[in-house]
N, C-alpha and C positions, 0 to 999 in steps of 0.2 A: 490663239488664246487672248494675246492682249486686244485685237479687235472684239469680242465678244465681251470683253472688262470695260474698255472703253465707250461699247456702246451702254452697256448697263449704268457706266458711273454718268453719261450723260444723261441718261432718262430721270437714273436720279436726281440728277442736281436740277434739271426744269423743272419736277415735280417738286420738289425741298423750295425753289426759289418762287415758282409760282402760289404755294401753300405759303408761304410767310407774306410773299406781298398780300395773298389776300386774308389775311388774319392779321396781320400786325399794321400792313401800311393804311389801308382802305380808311377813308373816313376820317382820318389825319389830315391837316388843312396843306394843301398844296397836292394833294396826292389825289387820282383819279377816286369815286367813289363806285366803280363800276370791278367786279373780279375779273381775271384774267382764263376767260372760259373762253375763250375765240380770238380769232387774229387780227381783227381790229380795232381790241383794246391793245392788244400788245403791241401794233402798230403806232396806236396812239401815244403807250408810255413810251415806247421806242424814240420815237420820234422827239418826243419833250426831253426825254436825255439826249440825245444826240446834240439837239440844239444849244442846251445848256453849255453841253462838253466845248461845241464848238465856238458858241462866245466867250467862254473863260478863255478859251485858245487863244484865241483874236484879242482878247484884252491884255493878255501875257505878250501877245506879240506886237500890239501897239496897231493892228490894224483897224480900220474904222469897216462895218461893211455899209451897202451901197443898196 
């Protein structure tokens, strides 16, 4: 039972998260102008957070990258 919750409560939350980035973020300056209907937009936001996350990281921890 909790596997068939869990699947459910994750479908919903891609679907809730993917329907607001593309209603609310799109078209906002710094934010892709493209919807999140295939894998290589989400690659691409993926990717531009990840790097963000990881240089604030690097900046908190004083390391320089290379």
């Amino acid at each position: 039972m909790r596997l068939l919750f869990g699947m459910i409560l994750g479908a919903a939350l891609l679907a809730g998260i993917a329907y607001y980035h593309d209603t609310s973020l799109v078209g906002t300056p710094g934010h892709s102008a493209r919807p999140l209907v295939n894998w290589d937009v989400v690659n691409d936001v993926t990717r531009g957070l990840s790097g963000r996350v990881r240089a604030e990281i690097d900046r908190w921890l004083g390391k320089e990258r290379i």
